[in-house]
C-alpha positions as CSV (number, residue, x, y, z in Angstrom):
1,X,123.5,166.9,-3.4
2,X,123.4,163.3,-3.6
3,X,125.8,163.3,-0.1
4,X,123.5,165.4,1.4
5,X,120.3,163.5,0.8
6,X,122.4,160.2,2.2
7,X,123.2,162.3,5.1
8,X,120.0,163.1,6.2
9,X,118.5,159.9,5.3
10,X,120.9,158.4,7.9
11,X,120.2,161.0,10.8
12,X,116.4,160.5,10.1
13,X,116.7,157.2,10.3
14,X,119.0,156.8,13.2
15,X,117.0,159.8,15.3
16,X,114.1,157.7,14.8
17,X,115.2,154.2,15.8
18,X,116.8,156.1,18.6
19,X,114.0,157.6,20.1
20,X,111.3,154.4,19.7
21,X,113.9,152.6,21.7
22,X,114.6,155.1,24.3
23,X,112.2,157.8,24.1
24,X,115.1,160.3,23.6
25,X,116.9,161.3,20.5
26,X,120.6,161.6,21.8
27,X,123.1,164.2,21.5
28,X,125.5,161.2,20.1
29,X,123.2,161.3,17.1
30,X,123.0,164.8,16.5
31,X,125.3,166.4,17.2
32,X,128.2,163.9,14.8
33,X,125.4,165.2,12.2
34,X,125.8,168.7,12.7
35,X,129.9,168.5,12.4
36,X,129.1,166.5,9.2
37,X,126.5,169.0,7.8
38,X,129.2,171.8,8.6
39,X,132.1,170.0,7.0
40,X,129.8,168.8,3.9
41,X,128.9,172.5,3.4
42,X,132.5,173.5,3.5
43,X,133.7,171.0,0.9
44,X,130.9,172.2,-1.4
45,X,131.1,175.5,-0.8
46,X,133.4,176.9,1.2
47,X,133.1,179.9,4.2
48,X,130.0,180.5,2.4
49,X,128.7,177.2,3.1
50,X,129.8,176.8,6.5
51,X,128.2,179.7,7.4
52,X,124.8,179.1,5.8
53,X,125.1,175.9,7.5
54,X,125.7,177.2,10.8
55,X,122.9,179.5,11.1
56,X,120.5,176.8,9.4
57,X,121.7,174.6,12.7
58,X,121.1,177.5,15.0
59,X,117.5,178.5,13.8
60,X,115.4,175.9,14.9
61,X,117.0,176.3,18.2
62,X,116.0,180.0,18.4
63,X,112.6,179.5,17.0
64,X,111.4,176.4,19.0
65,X,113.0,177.2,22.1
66,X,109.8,178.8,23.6
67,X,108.0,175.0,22.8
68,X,110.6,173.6,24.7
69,X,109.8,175.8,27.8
70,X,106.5,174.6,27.8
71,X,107.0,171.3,27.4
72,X,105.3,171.1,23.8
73,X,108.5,169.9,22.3
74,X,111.8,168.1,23.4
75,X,115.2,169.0,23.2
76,X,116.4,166.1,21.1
77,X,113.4,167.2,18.9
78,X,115.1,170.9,18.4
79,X,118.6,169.4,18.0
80,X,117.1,166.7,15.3
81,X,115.9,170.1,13.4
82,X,118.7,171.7,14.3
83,X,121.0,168.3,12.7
84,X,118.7,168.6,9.3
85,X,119.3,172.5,9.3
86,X,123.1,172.1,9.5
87,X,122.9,169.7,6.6
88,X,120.4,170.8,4.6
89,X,120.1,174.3,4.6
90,X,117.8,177.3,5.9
91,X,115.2,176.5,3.5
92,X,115.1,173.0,3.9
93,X,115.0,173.1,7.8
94,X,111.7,175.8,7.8
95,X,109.7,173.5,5.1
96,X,110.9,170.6,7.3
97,X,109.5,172.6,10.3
98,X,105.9,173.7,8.6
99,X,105.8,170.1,7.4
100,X,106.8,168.2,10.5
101,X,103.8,170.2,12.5
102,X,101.6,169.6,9.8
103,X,102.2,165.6,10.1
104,X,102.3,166.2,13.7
105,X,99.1,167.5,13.5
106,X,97.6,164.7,11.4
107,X,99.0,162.3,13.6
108,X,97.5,163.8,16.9
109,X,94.3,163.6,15.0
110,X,94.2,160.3,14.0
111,X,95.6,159.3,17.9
112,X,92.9,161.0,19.3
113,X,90.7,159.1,16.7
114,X,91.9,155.5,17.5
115,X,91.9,156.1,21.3
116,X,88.6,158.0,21.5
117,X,90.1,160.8,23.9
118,X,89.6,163.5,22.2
119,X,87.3,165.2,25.1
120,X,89.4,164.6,27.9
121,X,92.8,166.1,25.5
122,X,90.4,169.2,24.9
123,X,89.5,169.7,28.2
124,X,93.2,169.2,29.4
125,X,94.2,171.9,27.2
126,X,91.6,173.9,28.3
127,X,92.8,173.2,32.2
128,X,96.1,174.4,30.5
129,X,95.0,177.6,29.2
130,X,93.1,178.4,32.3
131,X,96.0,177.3,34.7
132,X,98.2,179.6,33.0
133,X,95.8,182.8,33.1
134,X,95.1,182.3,36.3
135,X,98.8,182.3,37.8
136,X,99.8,184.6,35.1
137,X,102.8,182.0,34.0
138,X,103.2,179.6,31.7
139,X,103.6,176.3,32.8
140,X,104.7,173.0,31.4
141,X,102.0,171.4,28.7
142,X,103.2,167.8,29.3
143,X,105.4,166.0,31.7
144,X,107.5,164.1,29.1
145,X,109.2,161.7,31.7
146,X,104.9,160.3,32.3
147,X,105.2,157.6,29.8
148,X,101.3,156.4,30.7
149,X,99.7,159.6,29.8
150,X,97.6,159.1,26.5
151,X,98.6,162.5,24.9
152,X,101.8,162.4,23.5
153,X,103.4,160.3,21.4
154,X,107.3,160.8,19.6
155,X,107.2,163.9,17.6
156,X,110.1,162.1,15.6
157,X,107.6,161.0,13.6
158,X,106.2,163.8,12.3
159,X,109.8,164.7,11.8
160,X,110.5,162.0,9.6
161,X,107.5,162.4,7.8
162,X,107.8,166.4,7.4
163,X,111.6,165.7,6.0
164,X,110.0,162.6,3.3
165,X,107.2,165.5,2.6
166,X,109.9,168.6,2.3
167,X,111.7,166.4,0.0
168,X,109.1,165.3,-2.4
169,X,108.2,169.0,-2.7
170,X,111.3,170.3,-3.2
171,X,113.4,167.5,-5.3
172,X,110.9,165.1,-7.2
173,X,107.9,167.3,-7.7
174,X,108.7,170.8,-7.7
């Protein structure tokens, strides 16, 4: 377990370092994590880990993809979950997932706090929710390649802090 834990610290890490500096989280980082998760889970366990592995990297690809479409969430987001998944485990990437949003969450509050825009993000998502009923298609949330609009920020963060969060409820308290 203790590999594991070294693993993902590094990807976490690395995604997150990655993406302040370039605003992307690069396949080079994780996709090397996913071949390590799959060969980790081999050594420790075999076929059976391989393949418990495998689909714990292909979930979060399945399940976010329709965030992705939107615009809600990036690809290197998905891949980072996908990355923890392929190391981790099934179980460790959907308490990752709930707990990532969660933090997400928190910190959207708490940007909309500090930057006092909390009425012009409810009244774009309300432009949002009208656009798409009126055209009957759903169009993208956020143009993630506008760096100067004041509602978004990297959703690696929440990431990090969902995986600190899954692992103190999983290891060290419970």
């Amino acid at each position: 377990m203790a590999i594991k834990l070294v693993e993902i610290a590094a990807l976490v890490m690395l995604a997150l370092i990655n993406d302040i500096k370039s605003c992307k989280i690069k396949n080079s980082i994780t996709f090397p994590f996913i071949f390590i998760g799959l060969a980790t889970n081999f050594f420790l366990d075999g076929l059976k880990g391989v393949t418990q592995s495998l689909l714990a990297a292909v979930f979060p690809v399945a399940a976010l993809i329709i965030l992705y479409a939107l615009r809600m969430l990036g690809a290197g987001d998905i891949k980072l979950f996908s990355a923890i998944g392929a190391v981790m485990g099934l179980d460790f990437v959907l308490y990752t997932m709930a707990y990532s949003f969660i933090s997400g969450g928190i910190i959207a509050l708490a940007l909309i706090a500090v930057r006092k825009n909390g009425r012009q993000r409810l009244l774009h998502l309300l432009s949002y929710i009208r656009s798409c009923f009126l055209t009957f298609s759903l169009q993208p949330y956020e143009n993630f390649e506008d760096k100067t609009r004041g509602g978004t920020f990297r959703f690696s963060y929440a990431v990090g802090c969902g995986t600190l969060v899954c692992f103190a409820a999983l290891y060290i308290i419970g």
